[in-house]
KOLKE-628992 format. One record per residue: x, y, z of N, C-alpha, C in turn; residue in three letters. Coordinates in pm, whole numbers, padded with zeros to 5 digits, always signed. Layout:
! KOLKE-628992
@n_xx = X	n_yy = Y	n_zz = Z	ca_xx = X	ca_yy = Y	ca_zz = Z	c_xx = X	c_yy = Y	c_zz = Z	resn = ala .
...
//
This chain:
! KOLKE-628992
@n_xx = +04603	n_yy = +04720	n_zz = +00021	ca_xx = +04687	ca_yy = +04618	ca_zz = +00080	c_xx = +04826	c_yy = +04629	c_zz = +00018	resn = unk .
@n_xx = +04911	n_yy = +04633	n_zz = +00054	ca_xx = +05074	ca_yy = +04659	ca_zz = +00048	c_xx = +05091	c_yy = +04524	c_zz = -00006	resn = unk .
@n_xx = +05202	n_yy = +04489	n_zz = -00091	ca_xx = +05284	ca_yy = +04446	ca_zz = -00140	c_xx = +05348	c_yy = +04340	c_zz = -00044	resn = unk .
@n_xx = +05425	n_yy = +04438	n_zz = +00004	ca_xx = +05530	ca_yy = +04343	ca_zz = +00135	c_xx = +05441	c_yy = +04254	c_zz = +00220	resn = unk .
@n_xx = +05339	n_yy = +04322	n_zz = +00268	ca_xx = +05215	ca_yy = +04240	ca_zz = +00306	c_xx = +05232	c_yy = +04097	c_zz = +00289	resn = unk .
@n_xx = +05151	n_yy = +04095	n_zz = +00112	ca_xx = +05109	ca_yy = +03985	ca_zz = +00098	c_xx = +05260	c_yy = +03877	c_zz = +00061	resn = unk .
@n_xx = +05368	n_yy = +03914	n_zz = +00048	ca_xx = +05536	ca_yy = +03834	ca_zz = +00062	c_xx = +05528	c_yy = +03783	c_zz = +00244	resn = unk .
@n_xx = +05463	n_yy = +03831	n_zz = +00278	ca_xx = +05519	ca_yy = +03824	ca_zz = +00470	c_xx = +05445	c_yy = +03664	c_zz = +00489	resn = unk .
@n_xx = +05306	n_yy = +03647	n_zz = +00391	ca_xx = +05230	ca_yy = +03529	ca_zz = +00425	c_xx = +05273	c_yy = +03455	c_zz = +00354	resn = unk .
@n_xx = +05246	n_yy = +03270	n_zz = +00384	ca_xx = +05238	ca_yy = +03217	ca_zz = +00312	c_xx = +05160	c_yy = +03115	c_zz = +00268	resn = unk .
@n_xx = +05134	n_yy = +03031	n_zz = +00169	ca_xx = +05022	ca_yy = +02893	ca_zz = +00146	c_xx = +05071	c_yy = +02831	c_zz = +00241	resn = unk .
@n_xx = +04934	n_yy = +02784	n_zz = +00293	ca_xx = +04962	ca_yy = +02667	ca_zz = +00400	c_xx = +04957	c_yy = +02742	c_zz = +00519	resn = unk .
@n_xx = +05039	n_yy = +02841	n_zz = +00591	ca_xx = +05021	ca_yy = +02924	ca_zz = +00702	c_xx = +04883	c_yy = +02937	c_zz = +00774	resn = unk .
@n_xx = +04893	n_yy = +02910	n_zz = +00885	ca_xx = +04763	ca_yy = +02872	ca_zz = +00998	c_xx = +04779	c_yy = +03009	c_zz = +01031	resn = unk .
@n_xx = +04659	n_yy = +03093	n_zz = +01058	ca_xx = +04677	ca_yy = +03246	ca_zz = +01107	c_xx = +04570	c_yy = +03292	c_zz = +01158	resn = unk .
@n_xx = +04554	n_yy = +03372	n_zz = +01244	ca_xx = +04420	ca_yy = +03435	ca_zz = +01330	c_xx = +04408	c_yy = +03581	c_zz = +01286	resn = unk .
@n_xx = +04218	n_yy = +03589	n_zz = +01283	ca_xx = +04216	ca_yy = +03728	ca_zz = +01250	c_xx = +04109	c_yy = +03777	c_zz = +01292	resn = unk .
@n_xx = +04017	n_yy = +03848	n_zz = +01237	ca_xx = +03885	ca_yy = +03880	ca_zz = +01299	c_xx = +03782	c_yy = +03935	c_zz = +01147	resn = unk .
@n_xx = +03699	n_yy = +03908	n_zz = +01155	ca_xx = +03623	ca_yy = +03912	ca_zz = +01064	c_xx = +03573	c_yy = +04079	c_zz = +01080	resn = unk .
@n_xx = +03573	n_yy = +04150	n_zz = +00993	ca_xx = +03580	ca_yy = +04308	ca_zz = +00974	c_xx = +03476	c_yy = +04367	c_zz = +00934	resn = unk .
@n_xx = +03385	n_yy = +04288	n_zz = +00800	ca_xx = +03294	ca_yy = +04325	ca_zz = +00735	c_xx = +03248	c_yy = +04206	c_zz = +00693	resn = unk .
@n_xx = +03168	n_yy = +04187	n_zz = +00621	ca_xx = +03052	ca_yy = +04093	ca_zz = +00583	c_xx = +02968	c_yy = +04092	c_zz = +00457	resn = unk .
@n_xx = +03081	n_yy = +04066	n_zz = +00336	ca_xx = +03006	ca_yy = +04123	ca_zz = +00190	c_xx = +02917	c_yy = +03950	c_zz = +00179	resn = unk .
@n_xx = +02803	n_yy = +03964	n_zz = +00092	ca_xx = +02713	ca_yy = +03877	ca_zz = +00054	c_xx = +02803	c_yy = +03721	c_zz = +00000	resn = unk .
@n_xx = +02915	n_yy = +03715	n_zz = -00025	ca_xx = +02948	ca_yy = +03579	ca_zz = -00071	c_xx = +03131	c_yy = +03565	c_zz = +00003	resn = unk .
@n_xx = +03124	n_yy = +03694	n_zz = +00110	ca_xx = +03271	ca_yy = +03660	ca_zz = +00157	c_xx = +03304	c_yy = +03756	c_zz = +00247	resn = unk .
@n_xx = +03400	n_yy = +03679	n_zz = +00340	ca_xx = +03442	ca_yy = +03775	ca_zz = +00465	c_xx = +03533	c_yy = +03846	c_zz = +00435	resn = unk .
@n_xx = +03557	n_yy = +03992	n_zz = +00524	ca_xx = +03689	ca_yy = +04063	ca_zz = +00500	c_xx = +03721	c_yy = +04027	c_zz = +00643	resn = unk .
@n_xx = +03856	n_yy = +03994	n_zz = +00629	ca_xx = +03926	ca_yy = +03981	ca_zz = +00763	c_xx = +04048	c_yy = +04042	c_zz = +00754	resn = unk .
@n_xx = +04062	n_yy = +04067	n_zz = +00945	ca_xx = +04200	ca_yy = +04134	ca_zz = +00965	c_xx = +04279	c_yy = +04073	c_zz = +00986	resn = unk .
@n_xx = +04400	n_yy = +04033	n_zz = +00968	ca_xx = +04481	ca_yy = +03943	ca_zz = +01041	c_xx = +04540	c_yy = +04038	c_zz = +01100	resn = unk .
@n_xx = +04690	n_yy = +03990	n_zz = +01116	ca_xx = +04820	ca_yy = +04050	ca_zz = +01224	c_xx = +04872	c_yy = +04169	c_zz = +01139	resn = unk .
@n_xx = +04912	n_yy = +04261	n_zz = +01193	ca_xx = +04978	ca_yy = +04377	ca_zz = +01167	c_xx = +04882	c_yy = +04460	c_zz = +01024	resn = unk .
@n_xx = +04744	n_yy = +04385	n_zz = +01064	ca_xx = +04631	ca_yy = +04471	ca_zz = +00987	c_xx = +04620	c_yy = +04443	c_zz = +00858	resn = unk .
@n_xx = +04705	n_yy = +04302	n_zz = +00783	ca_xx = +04682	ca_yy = +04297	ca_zz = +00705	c_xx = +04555	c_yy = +04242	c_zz = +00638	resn = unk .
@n_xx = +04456	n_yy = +04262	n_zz = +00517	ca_xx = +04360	ca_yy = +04278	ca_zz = +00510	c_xx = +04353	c_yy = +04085	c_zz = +00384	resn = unk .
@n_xx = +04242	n_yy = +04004	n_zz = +00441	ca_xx = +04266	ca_yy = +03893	ca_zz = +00371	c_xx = +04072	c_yy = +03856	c_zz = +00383	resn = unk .
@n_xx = +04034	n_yy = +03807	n_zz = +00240	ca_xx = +03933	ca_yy = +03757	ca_zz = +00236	c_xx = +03867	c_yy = +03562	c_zz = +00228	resn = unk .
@n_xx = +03744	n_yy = +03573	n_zz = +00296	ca_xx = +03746	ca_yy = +03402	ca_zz = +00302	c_xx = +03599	c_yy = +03395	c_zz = +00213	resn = unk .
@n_xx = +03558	n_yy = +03354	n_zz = +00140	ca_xx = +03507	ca_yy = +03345	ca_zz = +00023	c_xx = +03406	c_yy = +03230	c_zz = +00119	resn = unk .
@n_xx = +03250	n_yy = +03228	n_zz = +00050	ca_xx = +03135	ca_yy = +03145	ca_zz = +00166	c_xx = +03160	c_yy = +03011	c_zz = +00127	resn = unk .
@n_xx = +03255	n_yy = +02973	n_zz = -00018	ca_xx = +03277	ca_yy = +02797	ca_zz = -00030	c_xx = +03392	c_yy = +02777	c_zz = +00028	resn = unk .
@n_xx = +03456	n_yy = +02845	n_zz = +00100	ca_xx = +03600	ca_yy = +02825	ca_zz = +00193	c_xx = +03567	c_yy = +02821	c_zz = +00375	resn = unk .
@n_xx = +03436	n_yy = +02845	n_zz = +00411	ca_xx = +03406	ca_yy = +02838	ca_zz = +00517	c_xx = +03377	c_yy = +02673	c_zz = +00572	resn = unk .
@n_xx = +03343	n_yy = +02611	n_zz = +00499	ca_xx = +03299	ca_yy = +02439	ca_zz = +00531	c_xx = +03314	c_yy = +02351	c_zz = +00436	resn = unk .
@n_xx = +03338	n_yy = +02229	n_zz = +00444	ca_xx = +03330	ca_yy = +02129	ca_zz = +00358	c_xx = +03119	c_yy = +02092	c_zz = +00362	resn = unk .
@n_xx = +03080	n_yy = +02121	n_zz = +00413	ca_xx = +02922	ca_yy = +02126	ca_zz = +00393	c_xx = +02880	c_yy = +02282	c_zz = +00316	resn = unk .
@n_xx = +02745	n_yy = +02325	n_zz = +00262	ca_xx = +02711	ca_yy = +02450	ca_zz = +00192	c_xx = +02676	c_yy = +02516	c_zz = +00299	resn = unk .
@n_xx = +02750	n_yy = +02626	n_zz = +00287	ca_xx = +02700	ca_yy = +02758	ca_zz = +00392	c_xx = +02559	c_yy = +02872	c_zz = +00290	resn = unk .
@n_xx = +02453	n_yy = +02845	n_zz = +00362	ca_xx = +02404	ca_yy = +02939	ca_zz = +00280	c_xx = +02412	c_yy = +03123	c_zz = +00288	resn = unk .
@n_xx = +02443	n_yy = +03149	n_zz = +00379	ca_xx = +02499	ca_yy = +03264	ca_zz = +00392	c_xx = +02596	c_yy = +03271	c_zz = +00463	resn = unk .
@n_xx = +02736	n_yy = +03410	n_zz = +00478	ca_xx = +02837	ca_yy = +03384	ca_zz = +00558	c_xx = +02761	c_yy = +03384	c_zz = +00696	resn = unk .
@n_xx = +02641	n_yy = +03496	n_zz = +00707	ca_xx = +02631	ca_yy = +03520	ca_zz = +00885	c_xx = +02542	c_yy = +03375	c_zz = +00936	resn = unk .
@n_xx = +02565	n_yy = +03296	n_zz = +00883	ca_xx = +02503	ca_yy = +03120	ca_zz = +00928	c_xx = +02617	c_yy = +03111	c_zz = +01069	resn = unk .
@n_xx = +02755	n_yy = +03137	n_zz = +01007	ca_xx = +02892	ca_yy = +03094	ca_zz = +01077	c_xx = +02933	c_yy = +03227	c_zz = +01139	resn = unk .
@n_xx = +02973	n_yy = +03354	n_zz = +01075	ca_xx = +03047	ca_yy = +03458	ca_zz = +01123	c_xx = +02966	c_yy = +03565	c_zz = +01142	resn = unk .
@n_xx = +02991	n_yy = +03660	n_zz = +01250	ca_xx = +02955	ca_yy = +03783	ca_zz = +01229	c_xx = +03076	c_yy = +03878	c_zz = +01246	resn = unk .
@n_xx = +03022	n_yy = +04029	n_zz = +01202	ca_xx = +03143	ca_yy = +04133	ca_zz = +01210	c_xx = +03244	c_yy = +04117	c_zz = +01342	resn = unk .
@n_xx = +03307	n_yy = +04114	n_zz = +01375	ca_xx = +03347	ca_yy = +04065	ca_zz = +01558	c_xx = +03426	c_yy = +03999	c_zz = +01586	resn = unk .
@n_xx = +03405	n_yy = +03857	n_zz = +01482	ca_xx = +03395	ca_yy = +03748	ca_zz = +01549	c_xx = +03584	c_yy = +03723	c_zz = +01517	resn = unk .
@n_xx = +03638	n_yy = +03649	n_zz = +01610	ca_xx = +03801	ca_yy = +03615	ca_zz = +01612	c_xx = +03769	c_yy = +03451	c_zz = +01508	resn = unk .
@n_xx = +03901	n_yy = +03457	n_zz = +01431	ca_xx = +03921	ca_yy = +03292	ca_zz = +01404	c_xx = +04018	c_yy = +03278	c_zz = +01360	resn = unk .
@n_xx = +04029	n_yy = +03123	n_zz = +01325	ca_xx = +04188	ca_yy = +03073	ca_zz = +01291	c_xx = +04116	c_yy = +03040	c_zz = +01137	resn = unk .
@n_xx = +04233	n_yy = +03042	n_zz = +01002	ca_xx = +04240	ca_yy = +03021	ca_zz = +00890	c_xx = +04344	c_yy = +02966	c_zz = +00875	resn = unk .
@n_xx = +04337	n_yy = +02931	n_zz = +00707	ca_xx = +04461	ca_yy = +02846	ca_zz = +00647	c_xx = +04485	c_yy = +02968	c_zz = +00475	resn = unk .
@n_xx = +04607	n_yy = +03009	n_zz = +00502	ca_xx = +04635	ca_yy = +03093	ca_zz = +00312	c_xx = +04620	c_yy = +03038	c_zz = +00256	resn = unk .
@n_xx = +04529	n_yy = +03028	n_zz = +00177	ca_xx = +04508	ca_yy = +02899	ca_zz = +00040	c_xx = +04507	c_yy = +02982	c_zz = -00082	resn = unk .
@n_xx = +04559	n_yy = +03073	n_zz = -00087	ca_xx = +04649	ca_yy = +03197	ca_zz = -00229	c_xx = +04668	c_yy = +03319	c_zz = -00180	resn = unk .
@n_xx = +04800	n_yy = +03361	n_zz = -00275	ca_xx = +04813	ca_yy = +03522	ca_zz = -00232	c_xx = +04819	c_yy = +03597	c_zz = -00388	resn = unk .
@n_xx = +04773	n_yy = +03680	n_zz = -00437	ca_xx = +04758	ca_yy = +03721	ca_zz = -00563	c_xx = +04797	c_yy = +03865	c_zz = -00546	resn = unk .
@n_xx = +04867	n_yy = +03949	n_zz = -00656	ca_xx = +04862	ca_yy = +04082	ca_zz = -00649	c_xx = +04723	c_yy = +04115	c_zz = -00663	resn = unk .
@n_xx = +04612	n_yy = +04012	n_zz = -00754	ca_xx = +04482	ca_yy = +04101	ca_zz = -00788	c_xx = +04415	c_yy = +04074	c_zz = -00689	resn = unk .
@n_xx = +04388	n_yy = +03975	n_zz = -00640	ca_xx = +04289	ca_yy = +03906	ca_zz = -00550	c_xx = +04343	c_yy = +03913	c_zz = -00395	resn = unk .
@n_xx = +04469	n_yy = +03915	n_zz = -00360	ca_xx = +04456	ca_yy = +03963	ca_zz = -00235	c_xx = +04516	c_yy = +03827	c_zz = -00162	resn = unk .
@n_xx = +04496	n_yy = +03791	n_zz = -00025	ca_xx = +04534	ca_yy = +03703	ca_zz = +00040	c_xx = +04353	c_yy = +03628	c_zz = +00076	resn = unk .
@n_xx = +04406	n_yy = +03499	n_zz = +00032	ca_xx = +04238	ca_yy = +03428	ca_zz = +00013	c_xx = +04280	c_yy = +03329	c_zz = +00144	resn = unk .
@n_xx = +04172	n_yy = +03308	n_zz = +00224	ca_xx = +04177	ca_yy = +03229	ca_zz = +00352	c_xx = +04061	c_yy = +03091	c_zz = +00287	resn = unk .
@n_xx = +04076	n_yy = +03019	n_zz = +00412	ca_xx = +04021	ca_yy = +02897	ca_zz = +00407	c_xx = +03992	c_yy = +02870	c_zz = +00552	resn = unk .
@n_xx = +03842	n_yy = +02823	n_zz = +00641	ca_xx = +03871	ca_yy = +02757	ca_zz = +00753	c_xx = +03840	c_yy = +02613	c_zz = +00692	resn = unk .
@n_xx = +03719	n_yy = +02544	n_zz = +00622	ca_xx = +03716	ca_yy = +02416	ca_zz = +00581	c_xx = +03863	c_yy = +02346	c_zz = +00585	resn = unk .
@n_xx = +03898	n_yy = +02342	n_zz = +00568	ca_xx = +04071	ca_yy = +02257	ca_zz = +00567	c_xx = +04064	c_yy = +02221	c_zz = +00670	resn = unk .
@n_xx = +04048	n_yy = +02273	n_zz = +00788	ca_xx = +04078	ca_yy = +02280	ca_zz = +00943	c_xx = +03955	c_yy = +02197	c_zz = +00981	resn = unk .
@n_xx = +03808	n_yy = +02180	n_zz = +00962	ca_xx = +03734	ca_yy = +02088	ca_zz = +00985	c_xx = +03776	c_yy = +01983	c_zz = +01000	resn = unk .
@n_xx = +03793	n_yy = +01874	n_zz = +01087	ca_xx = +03804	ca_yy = +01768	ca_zz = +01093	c_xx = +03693	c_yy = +01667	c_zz = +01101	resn = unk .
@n_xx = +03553	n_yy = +01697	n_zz = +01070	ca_xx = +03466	ca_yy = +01666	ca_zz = +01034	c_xx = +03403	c_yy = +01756	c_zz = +00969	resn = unk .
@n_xx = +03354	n_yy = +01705	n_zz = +00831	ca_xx = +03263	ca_yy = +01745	ca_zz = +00750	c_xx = +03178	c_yy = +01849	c_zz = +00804	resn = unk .
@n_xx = +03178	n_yy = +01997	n_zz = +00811	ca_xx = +03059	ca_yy = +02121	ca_zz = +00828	c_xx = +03050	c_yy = +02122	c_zz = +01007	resn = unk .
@n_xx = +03160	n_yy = +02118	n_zz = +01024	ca_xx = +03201	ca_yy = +02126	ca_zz = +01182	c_xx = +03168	c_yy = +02273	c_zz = +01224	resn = unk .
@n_xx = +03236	n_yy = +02355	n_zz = +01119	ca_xx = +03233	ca_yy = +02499	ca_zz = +01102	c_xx = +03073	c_yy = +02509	c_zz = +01159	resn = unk .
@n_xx = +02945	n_yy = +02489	n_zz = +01099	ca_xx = +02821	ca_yy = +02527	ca_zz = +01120	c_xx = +02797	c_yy = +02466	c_zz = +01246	resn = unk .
@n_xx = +02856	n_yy = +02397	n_zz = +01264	ca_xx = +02833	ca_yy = +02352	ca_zz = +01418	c_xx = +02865	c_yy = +02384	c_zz = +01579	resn = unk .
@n_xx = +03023	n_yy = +02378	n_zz = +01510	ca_xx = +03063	ca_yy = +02422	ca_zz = +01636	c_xx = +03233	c_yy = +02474	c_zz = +01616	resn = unk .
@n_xx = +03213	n_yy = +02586	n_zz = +01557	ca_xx = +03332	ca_yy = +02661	ca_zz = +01505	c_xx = +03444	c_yy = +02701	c_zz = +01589	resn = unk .
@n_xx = +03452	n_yy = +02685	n_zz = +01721	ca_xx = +03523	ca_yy = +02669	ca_zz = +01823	c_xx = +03598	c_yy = +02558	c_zz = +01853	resn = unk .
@n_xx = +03562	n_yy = +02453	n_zz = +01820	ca_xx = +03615	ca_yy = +02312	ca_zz = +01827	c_xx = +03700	c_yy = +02317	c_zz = +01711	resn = unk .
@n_xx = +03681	n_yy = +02403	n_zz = +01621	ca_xx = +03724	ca_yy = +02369	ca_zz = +01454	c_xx = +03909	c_yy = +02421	c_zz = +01484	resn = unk .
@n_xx = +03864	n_yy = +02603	n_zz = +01562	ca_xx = +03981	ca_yy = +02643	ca_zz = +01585	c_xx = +04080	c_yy = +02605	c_zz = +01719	resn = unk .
@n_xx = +03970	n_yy = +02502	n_zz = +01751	ca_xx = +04098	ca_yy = +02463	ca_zz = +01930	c_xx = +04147	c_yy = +02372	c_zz = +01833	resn = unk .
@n_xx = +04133	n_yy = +02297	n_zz = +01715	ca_xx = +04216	ca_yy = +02203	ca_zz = +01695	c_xx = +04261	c_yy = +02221	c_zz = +01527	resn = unk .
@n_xx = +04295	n_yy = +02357	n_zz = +01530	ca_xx = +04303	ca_yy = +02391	ca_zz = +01423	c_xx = +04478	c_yy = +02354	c_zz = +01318	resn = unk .
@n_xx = +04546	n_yy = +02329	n_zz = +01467	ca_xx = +04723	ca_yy = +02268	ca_zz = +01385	c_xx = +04710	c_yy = +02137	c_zz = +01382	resn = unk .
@n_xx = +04566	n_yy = +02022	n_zz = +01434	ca_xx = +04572	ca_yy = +01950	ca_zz = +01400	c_xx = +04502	c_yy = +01923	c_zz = +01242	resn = unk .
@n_xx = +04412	n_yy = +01982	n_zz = +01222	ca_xx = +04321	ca_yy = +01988	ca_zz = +01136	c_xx = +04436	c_yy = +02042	c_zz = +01010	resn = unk .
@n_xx = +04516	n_yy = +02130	n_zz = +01017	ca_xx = +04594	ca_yy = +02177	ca_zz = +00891	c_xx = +04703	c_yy = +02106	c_zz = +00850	resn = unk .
@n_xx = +04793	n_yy = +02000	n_zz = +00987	ca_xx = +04834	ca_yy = +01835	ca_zz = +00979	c_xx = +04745	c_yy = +01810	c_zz = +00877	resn = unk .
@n_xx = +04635	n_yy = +01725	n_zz = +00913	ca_xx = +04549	ca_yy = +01678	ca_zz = +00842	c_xx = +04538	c_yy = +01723	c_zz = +00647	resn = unk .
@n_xx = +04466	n_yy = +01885	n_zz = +00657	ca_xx = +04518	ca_yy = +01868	ca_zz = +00531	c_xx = +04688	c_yy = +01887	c_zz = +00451	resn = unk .
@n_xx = +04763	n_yy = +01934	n_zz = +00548	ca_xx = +04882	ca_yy = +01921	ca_zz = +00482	c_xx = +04893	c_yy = +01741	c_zz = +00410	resn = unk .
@n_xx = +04864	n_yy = +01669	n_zz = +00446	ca_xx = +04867	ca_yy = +01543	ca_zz = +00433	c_xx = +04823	c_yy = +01467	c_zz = +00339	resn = unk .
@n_xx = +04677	n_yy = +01514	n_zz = +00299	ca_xx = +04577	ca_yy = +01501	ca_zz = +00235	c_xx = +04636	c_yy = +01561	c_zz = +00124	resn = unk .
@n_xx = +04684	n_yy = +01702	n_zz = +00142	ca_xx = +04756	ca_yy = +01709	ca_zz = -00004	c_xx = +04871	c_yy = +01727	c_zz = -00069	resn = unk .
@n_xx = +04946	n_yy = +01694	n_zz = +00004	ca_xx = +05070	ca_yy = +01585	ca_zz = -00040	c_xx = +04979	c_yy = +01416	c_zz = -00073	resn = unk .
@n_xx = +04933	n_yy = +01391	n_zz = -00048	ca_xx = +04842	ca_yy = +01233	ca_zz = -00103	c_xx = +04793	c_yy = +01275	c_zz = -00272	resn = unk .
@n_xx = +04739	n_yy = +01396	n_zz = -00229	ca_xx = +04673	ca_yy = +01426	ca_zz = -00392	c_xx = +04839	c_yy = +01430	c_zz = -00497	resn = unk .
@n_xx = +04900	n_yy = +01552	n_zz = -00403	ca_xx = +05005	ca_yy = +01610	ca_zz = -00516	c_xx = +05068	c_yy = +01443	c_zz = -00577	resn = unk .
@n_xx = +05112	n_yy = +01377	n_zz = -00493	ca_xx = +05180	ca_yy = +01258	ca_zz = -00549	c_xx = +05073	c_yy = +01199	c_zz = -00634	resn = unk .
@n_xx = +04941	n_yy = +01190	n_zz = -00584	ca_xx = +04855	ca_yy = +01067	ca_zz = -00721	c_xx = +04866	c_yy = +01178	c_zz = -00826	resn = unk .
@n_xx = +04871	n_yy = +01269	n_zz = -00861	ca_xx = +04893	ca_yy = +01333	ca_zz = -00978	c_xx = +05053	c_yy = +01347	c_zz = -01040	resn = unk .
@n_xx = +05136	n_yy = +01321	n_zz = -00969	ca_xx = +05257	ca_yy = +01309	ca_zz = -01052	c_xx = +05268	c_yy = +01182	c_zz = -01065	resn = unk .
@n_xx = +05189	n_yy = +01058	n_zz = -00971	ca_xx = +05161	ca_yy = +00942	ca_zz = -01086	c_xx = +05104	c_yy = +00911	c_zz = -01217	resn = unk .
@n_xx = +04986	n_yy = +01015	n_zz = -01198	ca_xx = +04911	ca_yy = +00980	ca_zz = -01333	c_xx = +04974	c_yy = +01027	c_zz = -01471	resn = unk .
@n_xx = +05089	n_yy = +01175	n_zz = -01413	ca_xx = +05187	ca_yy = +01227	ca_zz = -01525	c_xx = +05258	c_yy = +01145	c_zz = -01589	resn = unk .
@n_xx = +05289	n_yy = +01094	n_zz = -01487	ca_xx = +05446	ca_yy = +00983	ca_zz = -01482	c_xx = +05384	c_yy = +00863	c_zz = -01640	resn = unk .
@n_xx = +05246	n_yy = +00833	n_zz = -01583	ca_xx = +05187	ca_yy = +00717	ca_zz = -01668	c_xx = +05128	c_yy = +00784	c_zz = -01774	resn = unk .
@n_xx = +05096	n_yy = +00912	n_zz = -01812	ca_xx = +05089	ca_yy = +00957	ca_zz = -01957	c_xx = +05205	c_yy = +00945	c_zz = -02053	resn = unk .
@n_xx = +05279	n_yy = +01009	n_zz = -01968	ca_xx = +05455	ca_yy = +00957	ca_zz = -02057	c_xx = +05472	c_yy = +00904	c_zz = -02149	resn = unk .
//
C-alpha cells in the first residue's frame, strides 16, 4: 500500500469498497483507485459477530467509515458507526448502507458529545 494512498483518506470519511479476501478476524477490502484497507470482526457491529462470513463474503460491495490510517497498520475501516440500530449489520446490512451519511451524522455527533465530556472532565482535574 503506497504512502500517498493512505494521505488521500481521511478519519471520518464515508467510502465504498468491496470485500477482497476473508482472513479469520478481518476483512481485506478494496476501496477506490485500489487502495487496499482492512475492517477488523469488532468493527463490523455494535452486537458480536462471531465470524466475519456471518455478515460478508469475498464479493460483497459496502459502505465504511476510516476510523485510522497508520504507516504500520494500514487504513482501518469501521461499518458499526453507520448502524443506526444496535447489530443492524447481522441483519440487514443493506439498510445499514442506504442510510449510511445518515448513520455517520449520527456518529459524527456522538463523538463530538464524547470529545467535549472529556475536555470537561480535563478542564475539572485542573
Amino acid at each position: 500500500m503506497l504512502i500517498t494512498s493512505l494521505i488521500a483518506m481521511q478519519i471520518d470519511e464515508l467510502c465504498s469498497g468491496k470485500v477482497t479476501k476473508i482472513l479469520p478476524d478481518m476483512a481485506v477490502v478494496t476501496l477506490d483507485k485500489d487502495v487496499l484497507a482492512s475492517l477488523h470482526i469488532s468493527m463490523i457491529s455494535n452486537e458480536q459477530v462471531e465470524t466475519i462470513e456471518e455478515v460478508f463474503a469475498v464479493g460483497d460491495e459496502l459502505k465504511a467509515v476510516v476510523v485510522s490510517i497508520a504507516r504500520r497498520t494500514g487504513i482501518r475501516l469501521s461499518t458499526k458507526v453507520l448502524e443506526l440500530v444496535p447489530g443492524q449489520m447481522k441483519t440487514d446490512k443493506q439498510a445499514v448502507f442506504a442510510s449510511a451519511d445518515k448513520g455517520l451524522a449520527q456518529h459524527l455527533v456522538t463523538k463530538k458529545e464524547i470529545m467535549e465530556q472529556r475536555r470537561q472532565a480535563l478542564s475539572h482535574l485542573q
